[in-house]
N, C-alpha and C positions, 0 to 999 in steps of 0.2 A: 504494500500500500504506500501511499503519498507519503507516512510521518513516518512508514522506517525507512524510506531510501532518503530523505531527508537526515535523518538522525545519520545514518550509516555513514554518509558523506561528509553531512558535516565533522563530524567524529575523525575521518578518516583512514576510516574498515575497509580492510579488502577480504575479497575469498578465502585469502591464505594466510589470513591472520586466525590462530590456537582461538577456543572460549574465550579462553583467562585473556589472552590479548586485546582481544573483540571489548571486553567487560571494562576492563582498564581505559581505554580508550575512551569509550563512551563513559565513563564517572569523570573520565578527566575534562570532557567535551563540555559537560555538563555543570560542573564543580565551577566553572567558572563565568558560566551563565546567569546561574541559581542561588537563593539564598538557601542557606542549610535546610528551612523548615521547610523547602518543596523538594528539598534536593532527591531523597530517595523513591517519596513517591512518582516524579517524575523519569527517574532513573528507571523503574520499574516497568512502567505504562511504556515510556520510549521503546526500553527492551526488548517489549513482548512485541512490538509490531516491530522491530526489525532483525527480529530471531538474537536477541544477545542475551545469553542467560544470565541466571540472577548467580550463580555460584557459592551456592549454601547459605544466600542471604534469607531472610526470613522475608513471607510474603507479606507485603503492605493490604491492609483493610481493600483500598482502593484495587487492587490487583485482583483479591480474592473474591471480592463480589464485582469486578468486571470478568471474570474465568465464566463463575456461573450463569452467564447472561448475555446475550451477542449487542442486545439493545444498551447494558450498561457499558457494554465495552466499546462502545463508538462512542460514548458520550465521557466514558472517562477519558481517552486518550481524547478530545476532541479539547479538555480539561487542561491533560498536560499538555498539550500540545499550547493550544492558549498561553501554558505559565511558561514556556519555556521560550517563544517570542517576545511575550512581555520582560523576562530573564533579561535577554541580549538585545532587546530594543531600547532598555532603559541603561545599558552597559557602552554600548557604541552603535552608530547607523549600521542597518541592517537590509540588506537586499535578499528577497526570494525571486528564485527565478523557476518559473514551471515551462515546461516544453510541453506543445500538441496538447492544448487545454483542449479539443473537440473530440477529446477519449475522458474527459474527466465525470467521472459517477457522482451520483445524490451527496453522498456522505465525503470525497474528497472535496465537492464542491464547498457545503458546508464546515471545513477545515481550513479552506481559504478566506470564506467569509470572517469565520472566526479571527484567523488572525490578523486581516486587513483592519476589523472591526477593535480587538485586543488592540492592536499598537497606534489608534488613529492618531494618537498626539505622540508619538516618540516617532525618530526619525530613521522608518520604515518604508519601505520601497518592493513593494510584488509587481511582475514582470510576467508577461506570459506570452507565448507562442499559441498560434493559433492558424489550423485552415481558411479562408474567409469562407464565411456561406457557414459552414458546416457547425459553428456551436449549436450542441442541443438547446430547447426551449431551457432548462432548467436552469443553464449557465449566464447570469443576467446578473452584471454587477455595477450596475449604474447607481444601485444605491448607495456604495459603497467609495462613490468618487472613481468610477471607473475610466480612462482616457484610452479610446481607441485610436491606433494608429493601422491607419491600414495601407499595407506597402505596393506600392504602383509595380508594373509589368517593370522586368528588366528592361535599361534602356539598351537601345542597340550597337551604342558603346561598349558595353557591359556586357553584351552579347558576345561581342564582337572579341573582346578582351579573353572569358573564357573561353571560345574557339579555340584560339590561339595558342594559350595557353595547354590546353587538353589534345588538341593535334599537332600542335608544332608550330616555326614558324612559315615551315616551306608548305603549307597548306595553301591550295590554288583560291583565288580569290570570287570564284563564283560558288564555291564549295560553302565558303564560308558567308554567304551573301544568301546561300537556299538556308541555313541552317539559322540562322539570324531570322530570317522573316519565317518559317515555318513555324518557330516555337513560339514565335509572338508573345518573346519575356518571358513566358513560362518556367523559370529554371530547373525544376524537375523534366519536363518535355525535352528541354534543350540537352540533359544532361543523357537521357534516355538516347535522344538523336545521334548525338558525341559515341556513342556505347557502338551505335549501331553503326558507324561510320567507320570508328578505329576499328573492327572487327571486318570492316571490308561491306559491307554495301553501301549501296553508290544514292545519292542522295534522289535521284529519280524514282527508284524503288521504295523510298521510307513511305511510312506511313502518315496521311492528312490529318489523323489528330490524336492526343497523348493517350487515348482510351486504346484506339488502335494501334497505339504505338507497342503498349504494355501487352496487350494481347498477342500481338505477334512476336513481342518478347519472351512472352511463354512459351506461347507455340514452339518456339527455336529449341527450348529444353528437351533436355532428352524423356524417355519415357519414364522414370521412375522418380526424379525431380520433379515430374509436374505430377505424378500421384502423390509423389510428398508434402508437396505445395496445397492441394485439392484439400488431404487429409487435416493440415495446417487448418487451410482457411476457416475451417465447418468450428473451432475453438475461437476463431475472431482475429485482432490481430496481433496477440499474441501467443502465443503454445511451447510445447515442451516434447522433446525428444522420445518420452515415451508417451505422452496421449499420444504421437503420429504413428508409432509404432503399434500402439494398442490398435487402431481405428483399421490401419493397412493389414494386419492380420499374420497368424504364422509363417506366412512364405514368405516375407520380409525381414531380417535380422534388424535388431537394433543397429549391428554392426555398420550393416550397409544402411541404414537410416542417416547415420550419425555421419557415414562418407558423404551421402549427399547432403547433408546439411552446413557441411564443410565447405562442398563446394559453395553451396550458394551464399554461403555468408563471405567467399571470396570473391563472386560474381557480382556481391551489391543487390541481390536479391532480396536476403533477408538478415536482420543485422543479429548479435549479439547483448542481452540483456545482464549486465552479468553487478544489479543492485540488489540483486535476491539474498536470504539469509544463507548462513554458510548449512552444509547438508541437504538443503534441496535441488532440483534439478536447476539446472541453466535455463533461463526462457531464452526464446528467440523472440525476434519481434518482425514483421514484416516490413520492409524500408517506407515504403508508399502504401495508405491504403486503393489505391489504384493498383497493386501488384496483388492485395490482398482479394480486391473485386473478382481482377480477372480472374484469376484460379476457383475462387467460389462457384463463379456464373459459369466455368467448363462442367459442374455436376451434373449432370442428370438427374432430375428429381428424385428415381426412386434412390440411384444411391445417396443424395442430399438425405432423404430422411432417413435411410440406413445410418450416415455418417453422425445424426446428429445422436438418436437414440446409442448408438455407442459412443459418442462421446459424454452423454450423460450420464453413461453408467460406469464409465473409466473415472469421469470427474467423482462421483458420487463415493466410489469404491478407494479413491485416490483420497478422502478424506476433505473433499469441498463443502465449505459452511455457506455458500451465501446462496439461500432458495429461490433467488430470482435468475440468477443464473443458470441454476440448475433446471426451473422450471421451465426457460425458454429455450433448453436442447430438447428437453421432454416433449416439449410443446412442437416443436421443428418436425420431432423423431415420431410425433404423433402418436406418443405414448399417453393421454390427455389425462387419463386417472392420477398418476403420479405427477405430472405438471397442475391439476388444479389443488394439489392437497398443498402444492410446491409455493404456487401464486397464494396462493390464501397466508403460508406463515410468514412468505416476502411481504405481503400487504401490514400483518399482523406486526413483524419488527419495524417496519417502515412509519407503522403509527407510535408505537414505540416510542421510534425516535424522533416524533415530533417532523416527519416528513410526512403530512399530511397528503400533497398532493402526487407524492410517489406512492403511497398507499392506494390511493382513490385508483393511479395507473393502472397499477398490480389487479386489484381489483378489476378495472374493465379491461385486461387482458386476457383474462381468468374468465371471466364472462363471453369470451370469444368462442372461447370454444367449447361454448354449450354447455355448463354444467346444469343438474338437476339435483330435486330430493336433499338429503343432509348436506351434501358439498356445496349446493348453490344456498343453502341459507346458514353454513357458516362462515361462505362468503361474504353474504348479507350483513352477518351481527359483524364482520371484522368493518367495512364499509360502514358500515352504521358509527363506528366508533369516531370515525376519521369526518363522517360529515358532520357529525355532535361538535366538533371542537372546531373545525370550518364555519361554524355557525348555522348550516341548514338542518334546523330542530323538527320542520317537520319531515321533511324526507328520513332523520336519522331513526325517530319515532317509527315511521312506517317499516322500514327497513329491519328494525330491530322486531318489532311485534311480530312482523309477517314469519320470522329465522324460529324464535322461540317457540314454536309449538312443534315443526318439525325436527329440531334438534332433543337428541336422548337426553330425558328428564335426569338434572341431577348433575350433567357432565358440564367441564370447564368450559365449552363451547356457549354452554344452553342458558349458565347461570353467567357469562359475558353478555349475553343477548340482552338479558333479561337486565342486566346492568348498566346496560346504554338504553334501553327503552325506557327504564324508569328516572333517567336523567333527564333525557329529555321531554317525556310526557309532563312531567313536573314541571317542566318550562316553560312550558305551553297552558300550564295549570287541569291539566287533565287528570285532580286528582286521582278520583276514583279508581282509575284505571290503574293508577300508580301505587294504591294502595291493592287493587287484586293481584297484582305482579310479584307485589313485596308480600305478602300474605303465603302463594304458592312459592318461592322463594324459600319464606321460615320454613316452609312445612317436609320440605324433601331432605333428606340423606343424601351428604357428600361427599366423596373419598378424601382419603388426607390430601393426595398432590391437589385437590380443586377447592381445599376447604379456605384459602386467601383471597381467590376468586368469588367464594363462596359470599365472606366475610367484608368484601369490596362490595359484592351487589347490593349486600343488606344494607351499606350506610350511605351508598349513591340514592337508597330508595327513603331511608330516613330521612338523610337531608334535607328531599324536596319535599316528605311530608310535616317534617319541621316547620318549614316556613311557610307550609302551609295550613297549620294551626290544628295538625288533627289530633292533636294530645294525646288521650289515653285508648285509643282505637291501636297504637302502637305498641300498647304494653308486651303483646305474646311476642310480635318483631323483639323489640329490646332483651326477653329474655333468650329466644335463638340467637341473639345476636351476642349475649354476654356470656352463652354455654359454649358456642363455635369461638370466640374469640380469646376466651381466655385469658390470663396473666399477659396485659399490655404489652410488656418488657421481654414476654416470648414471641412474641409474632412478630415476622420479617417487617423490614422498613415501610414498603407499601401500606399491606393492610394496615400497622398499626399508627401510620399515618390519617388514614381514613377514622380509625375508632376513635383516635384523640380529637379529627375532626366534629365526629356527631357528638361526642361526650361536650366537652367546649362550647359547643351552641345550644346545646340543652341546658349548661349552665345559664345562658344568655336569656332562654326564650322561656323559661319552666322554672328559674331560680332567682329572676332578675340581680344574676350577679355576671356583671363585665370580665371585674377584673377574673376571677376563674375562667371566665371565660375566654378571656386574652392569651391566659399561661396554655390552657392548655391547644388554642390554635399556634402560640409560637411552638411549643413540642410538634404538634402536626408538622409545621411547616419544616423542622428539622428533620423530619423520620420521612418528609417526603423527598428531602432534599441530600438525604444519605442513598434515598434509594431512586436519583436521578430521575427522579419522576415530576418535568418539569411544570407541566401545567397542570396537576396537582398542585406541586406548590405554587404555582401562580394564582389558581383561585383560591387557594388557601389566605395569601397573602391579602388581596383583596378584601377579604372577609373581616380579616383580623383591621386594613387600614379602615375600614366600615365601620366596624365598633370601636375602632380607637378616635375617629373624628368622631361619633354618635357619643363617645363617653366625654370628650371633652380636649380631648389632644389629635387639636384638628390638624396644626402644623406638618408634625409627624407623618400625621396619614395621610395627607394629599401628597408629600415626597415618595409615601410609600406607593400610592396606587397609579401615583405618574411611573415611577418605576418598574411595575408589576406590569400596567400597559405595555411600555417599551419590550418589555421581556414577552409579553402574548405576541405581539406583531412580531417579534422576530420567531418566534416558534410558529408562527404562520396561522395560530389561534385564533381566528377571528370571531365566535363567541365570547371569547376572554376579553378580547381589545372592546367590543361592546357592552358585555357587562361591565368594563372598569369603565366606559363612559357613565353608566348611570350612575357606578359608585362616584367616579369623581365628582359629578354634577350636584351631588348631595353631598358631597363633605368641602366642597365649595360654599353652602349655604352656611352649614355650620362653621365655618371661618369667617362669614360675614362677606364674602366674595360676591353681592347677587349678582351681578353682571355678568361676572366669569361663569356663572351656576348655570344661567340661562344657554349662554353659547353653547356651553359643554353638553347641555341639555338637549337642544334643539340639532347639536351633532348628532350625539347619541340616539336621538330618535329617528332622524335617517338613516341609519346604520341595523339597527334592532330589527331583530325576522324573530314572530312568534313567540316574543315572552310575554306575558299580560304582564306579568309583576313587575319588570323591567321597566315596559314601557307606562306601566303604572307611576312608577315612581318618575318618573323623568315629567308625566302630563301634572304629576302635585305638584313639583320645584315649580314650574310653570305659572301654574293657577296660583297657588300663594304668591311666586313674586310678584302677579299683575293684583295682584288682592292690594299687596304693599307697595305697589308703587299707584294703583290708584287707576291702573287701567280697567276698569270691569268690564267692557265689550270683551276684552283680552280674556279677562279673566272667563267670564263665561263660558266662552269659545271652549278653552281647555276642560272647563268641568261637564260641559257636554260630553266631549271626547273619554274622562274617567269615568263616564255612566257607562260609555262601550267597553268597557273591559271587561272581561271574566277572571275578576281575582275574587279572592277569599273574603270572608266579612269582616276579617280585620284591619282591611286595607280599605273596603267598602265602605265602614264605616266612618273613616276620616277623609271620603269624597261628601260621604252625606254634609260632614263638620263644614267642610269648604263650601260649603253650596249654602249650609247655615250663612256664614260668614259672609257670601257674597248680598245673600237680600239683605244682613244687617244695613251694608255696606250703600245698597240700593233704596235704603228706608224703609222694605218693608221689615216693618218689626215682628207683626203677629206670622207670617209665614217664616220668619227666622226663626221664631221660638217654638214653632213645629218642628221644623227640621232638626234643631240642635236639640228636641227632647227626643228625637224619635233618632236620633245618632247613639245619643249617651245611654235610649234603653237599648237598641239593639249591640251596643258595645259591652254588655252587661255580660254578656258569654264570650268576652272575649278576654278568656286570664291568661296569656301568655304575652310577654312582652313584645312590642313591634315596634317599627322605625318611628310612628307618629300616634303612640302612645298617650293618652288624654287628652289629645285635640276635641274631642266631642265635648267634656265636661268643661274644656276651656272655655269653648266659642260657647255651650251657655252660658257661663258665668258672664260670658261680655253681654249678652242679650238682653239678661237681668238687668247685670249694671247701666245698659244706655236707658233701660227705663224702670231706670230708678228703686231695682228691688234687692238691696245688698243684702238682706236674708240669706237670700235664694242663690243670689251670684256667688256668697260663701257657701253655702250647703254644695252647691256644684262645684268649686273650685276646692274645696279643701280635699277631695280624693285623689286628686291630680298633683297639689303639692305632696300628700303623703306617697305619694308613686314614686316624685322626683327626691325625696329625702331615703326612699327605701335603698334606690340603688346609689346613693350618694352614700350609703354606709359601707358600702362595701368598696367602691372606688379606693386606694392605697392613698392617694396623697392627697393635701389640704387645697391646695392649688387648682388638682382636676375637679376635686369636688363642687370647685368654686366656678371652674369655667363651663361645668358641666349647668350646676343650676342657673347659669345665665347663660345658654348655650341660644342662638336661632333656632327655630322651628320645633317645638315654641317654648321652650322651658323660660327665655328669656322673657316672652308676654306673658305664662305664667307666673313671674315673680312681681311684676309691672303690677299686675293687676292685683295681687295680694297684696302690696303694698299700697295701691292706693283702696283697696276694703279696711286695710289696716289689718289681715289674716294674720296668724302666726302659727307654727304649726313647728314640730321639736326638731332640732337641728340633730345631723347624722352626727 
């Protein structure tokens, strides 16, 4: 890969340098990059991708849980890799230079990113090589300050020079005048022409253009060169001495393989790769992929798919990890059963690793060739995964419901399904459904290897019923969920990432205590972030900057959820980047920002597909700041708009409040004090804490008070301060406490108006 032939060179490793050599090198390479505390784990990570062993050093954390996992293991090295640019970019200027960026894959891509991104302010230089035309869609880095240069046709000076140069200078001057204008700058064509010249034919004979040039260049080979070449191509364009020998079969010796490979890598056919670890084979590499064409396109179809199924099964048997590669020889060799199990776990690491729309690929390649029954719907649940965090809630909903009935009750497949359908139904506020899911969920028996998955579905489905206020409808879940999950501190970093998640917001929403609740989403966010599970922790973090701007430390959280954004967009999240609009848009308010609140809002609501709750909250910030700035057409407008929502009655009922608020607002009084009593009784079943929390008994108390009945306006008002004094006891510090009970929206117009009732009510 990209980060050991990087490590290797830079180091200065050859083939024939001993282990012990190799090791030495690379600590020394390294030792003066690094500061001590990344030194060995980076040592390590390096290592493993450039075949350098560790020699009886003890494995690092980070090693040992990148061994067990392909997904962790591109995300740590992507890690070290990161620390070890930032190392020697902060030491002296640093130039990377890549050659034939138009072979560069998902995750190499993603390692340049990284580090262009890593060193933007130290004096760092990436460089790259490139076919024009040919970069894949994926390779696109204009976000990154990218400056294409793109190099003009030789000129026919320069043409003219290398003739000269390559045949002599007693070369006849119309010789050199057909080969100048034939190759038209081309320097490959020209060099190909030059081949065919110095070898004796006569420039009337060449070939009219470099496609036919190369093919008659084969043709020219003898007959077992170009079966060696054919057998090459079907591996791409690069292979190894024994897949061609595997592929051409026993009547071929390695022997005589390895003769011809000889020659042609004297011929400029095909070059020598020789950045591979020490004890593997030697790669060759094809010089052009024009050389690599031609020889493919002499196959014959049926031997093509003879060629590919045995090179899948040479790869597979050879010890190859990466199932997308494997899946598309399978897929070539029209072996489909084993290419779609193949695409499915390429899709599955690809989502993984937070490459969203390589997964989606994988997926409609997979889809190509027909699957049906279990395989096409645990295609579905892997897909569903990837359009959930993409943002398309309802398609990932459909996708996921449609997998789970046909996939075996019970299995890691089924209870995945069942774990993106209940995320995303919950989005969409489709409780119900999300409580049948999570109900058949508790109810089944799961093996040990699936009981983390198991463990993951139940609290993706808690969550949403969480906040969606279904309280004690959830008791049997909780107990499945606390017999499956067991002593915290035993369960892998994932799951027990997720448990500390629902435990922590249950403190929030059923205990009205924050600060628990804070402790334990920052534990989540660490057990998610040990177990590289990035957007997990991303909306972990969100979560936590939510209730820490909602608690009263609003500074903090807007740095945090500006930062948790940045981090979704670049993981390609685009649910994530929406929900941290709404969060920002509200912890805007509660800073006192309204301006900022509204843009961020009116962003975010162009962006939002499918959450009521989301766009719940973005049409309040709305409607309250035209309340307080005095717009009421405005205001209206938007409280129309929260009538169309299908959210929960806890969020309904602080539309009612606003719509109190807006007749106050408008002079009718007697239809405000309807509304604000028929807010405050239907808020009466609503005991678990939410974002706007007493608004109903506020905006009576204001009703009262504008006509004239301070009784009444205290009888309504004093439950509302005892709310905001309850969780002000548990709040840690004096300070928050204080920012909290004068926070916007509205504990601040609640203290307003107790003060001028003259209310008092006992301090936390």
């Amino acid at each position: 890969g990209v980060i050991g032939q990087l490590a290797l060179r830079a180091a200065g490793i050859t083939d024939l340098d001993a282990p012990a050599v190799r090791a030495a090198k690379l600590l020394e390479r390294l030792a003066g990059d690094l500061a001590s505390v990344d030194l060995e784990r980076v040592r390590q990570l390096l290592g493993e991708a450039a075949g350098v062993p560790l020699l009886g050093a003890p494995e690092t954390p980070a090693l040992r849980a990148a061994r067990g996992d392909a997904s962790i293991m591109e995300d740590a090295l992507r890690e070290a890799f990161h620390d070890w640019i930032l190392g020697v970019s902060s030491r002296r200027p640093l130039i990377l230079a890549l050659e034939d960026l138009q072979w560069v894959d998902a995750a190499s891509r993603r390692l340049l990113e990284s580090a262009i991104e890593a060193a933007s302010q130290r004096p760092f230089f990436a460089a790259s090589t490139a076919r024009t035309g040919a970069l894949p869609p994926h390779v696109d880095l204009r976000a990154f300050g990218e400056v294409m240069l793109s190099l003009p046709p030789l000129s026919a000076a320069a043409a003219e020079r290398m003739v000269l140069v390559t045949l002599g200078p007693s070369v006849e001057a119309e010789t050199v005048r057909a080969l100048v204008q034939r190759s038209a700058g081309n320097p490959f064509y020209l060099e190909e022409l030059l081949r065919a010249v110095a070898a004796g034919q006569g420039t009337d004979a060449l070939p009219d253009s470099v496609l036919a040039m190369v093919q008659n260049r084969f043709a020219s080979l003898g007959t077992l060169a170009r079966r060696v070449l054919r057998a090459a191509s079907t591996f791409g364009a690069t292979f190894t001495r024994a897949g061609v020998t595997a592929l051409l079969g026993d009547d071929i010796t390695p022997a005589a393989v390895e003769r011809e490979l000889y020659d042609l890598v004297a011929e400029e056919v095909v070059s020598e790769d020789s950045s591979g670890a020490p004890g593997k084979e030697l790669t060759y590499r094809f010089r052009h992929g024009l050389l690599r064409d031609a020889a493919y396109a002499s196959l014959v179809e049926e031997d093509r798919v003879r060629a590919h199924a045995g090179a899948a099964a040479w790869l597979e048997e050879s010890g190859e990890t990466d199932p997308a590669l494997l899946a598309e020889h399978f897929a070539l060799g029209r072996v489909t059963d084993r290419a779609l199990q193949l695409f499915r776990r390429a899709a599955s690491f690809a989502a993984q690793r937070n490459d969203l729309d390589l997964a989606a690929a994988h997926v409609a390649r997979a889809r190509s060739l027909g699957p049906t029954g279990s395989t096409k719907a645990a295609l579905d649940a892997v897909e569903a995964e990837a359009l959930y965090w993409r943002g398309d809630l309802a398609l990932a909903a459909t996708r996921a419901a449609e997998a789970a009935p046909v996939l075996r009750r019970g299995s890691s497949e089924w209870l995945g399904a069942i774990s993106v359908a209940v995320a995303a139904l919950g989005q969409h506020g489709r409780n119900t459904e999300v409580a049948e899911w999570l109900r058949e969920a508790a109810r089944v028996d799961s093996p040990e290897e699936s009981r983390a998955v198991h463990v993951v579905a139940l609290c993706r489905g808690m969550t949403q019923l969480f906040w969606a206020h279904h309280g004690g409808e959830l008791a049997d879940v909780r107990a499945r969920l606390d017999t499956l999950a067991g002593p915290t501190a035993a369960l892998d970093a994932y799951p027990r990432g997720w448990v500390l998640r629902v435990r922590g917001e249950s403190s929030w929403l059923h205990e009205d205590n924050p600060q628990r609740c804070s402790d334990a989403l920052r534990e989540s966010a660490d057990a998610f972030a040990e177990a590289r599970a990035w957007r997990s922790l991303c909306l972990t973090q969100m979560n936590a900057a939510s209730l820490q701007g909602w608690a009263g430390d609003w500074n903090v959280a807007l740095e945090s959820i500006r930062r948790a954004r940045r981090d979704a967009d670049r993981l390609g999240a685009r649910f994530l980047v929406r929900y941290g609009g709404a969060v920002e848009a509200l912890l805007c308010v509660y800073a006192g920002e309204a301006s900022a609140s509204e843009v961020v809002a009116r962003s975010a609501l162009t962006e939002l597909g499918g959450s009521p709750r989301l766009a719940f909250i973005c049409r309040f910030i709305l409607a309250h700041r035209a309340l307080d700035a005095g717009s009421l057409a405005m205001a209206h407008a938007e409280i129309a708009q929260l009538s169309t929502l299908d959210v929960v009655r806890d969020l309904r009922v602080a539309a009612m409040a606003l719509e109190a608020r807006l007749s106050l607002a408008e002079g009718n009084v007697e239809a405000a004090l309807e509304q604000a009593q028929a807010a405050v009784d239907a808020s009466v079943a609503c005991t678990d804490m939410e974002l706007m929390n007493g608004l109903p008994g506020l905006v009576l108390a204001e009703v009262h008070q504008a006509v004239g009945d301070r009784a009444r306006a205290i009888e309504a008002l004093r439950p509302v301060l005892l709310r905001i004094r309850a969780v002000e006891r548990n709040l840690p510090v004096p300070q928050l406490r204080e920012r909290f009970r004068t926070r916007p929206l509205d504990n601040d117009r609640a203290q307003k108006l107790a003060d001028a009732l003259g209310l008092r009510v006992d301090d936390p």
